[in-house]
C-alpha angles and dihedrals in degrees: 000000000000151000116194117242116197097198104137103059135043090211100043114187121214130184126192121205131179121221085229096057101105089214096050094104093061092048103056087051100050087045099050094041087049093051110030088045084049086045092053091244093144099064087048143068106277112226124197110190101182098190120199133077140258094238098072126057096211086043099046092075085100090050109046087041082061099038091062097035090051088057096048122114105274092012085256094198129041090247120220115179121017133164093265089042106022121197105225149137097291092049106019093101089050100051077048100070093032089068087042089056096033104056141020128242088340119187096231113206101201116201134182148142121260134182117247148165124305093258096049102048106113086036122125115206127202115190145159119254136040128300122239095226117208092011091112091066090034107261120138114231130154118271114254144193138036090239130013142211122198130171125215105235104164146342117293135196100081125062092337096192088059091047090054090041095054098043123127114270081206099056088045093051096044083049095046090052100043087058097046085051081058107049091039078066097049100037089056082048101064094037093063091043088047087061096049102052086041 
């Protein structure tokens, strides 16, 4: 579970988007092309790093995003964390320097769940700038991701593991395939960019 961290921009942008909207879909789309293509994503690895575990129904959003993009036609993201092989506190600094190692100069989407307010549970939120992962239930990880992406699953401020423990499978899954909705769209985006400039 995440915090953003807008450490990379002095003007750092942000979007909010809830799963009932009926547009959602679109949006993450058009917000994800704008930013990562701004950002030069499409001439780079793609990296996709889905935080969370498989253990925790609140916490399982990051698995279950990678899960069903690593299994899409072309691999269109280099997939880290998936049900199977979850991102979380005890390897994160590990994945970390695999992808270090691994690529060069890669654009890293992070995505993760977090706990909210009342108002904003069922809100996706793309933003610039890395995420603080595990800082919402007090662990100390490196910040990661040029851009992140974190979903709203349940209330937080008071016993914050229970609260992920006791959310809604429902609400996680509606979350995980609105954004993979979202990054099938992107990914076929830069690709495109990326063979036209190449």
């Amino acid at each position: 579970m995440a915090v953003a961290n807008n450490i990379r921009s002095a003007v750092p942008w942000k979007h909010r988007i809830s799963i009932e909207d009926p547009l959602a879909i679109e949006k993450i789309q058009h917000t994800l092309v704008e930013h990562c293509l701004r950002h030069g994503a499409a001439g780079r690895p793609l990296v996709l790093l889905c935080i969370g575990t498989d253990r925790s129904t609140g916490d399982c959003l990051g698995p279950l995003v990678g899960t069903q993009l690593s299994c899409e036609d072309g691999k269109i993201f280099h997939v880290y964390g998936t049900l199977d092989h979850p991102v979380h506190a005890g390897n994160l600094e590990e994945r970390l320097r695999d992808i270090k190692q691994k690529f060069a100069d890669p654009f890293i989407i992070a995505l993760d769940a977090c706990l909210g307010s009342i108002e904003n549970v069922g809100y996706i939120n793309i933003g610039e700038g890395s995420l603080q992962p595990g800082a919402g239930v007090n662990k100390s990880l490196p910040p990661v991701g040029h851009i992140h992406i974190t979903g709203v699953v349940n209330v937080g401020g008071f016993m914050e593991y229970l609260v992920l423990q006791n959310t809604r499978l429902s609400l996680v899954m509606k979350m995980a395939n609105v954004m993979v909705k979202g990054l099938v769209c992107l990914a076929r985006v830069c690709k495109q960019e990326k063979a036209r400039s190449g």
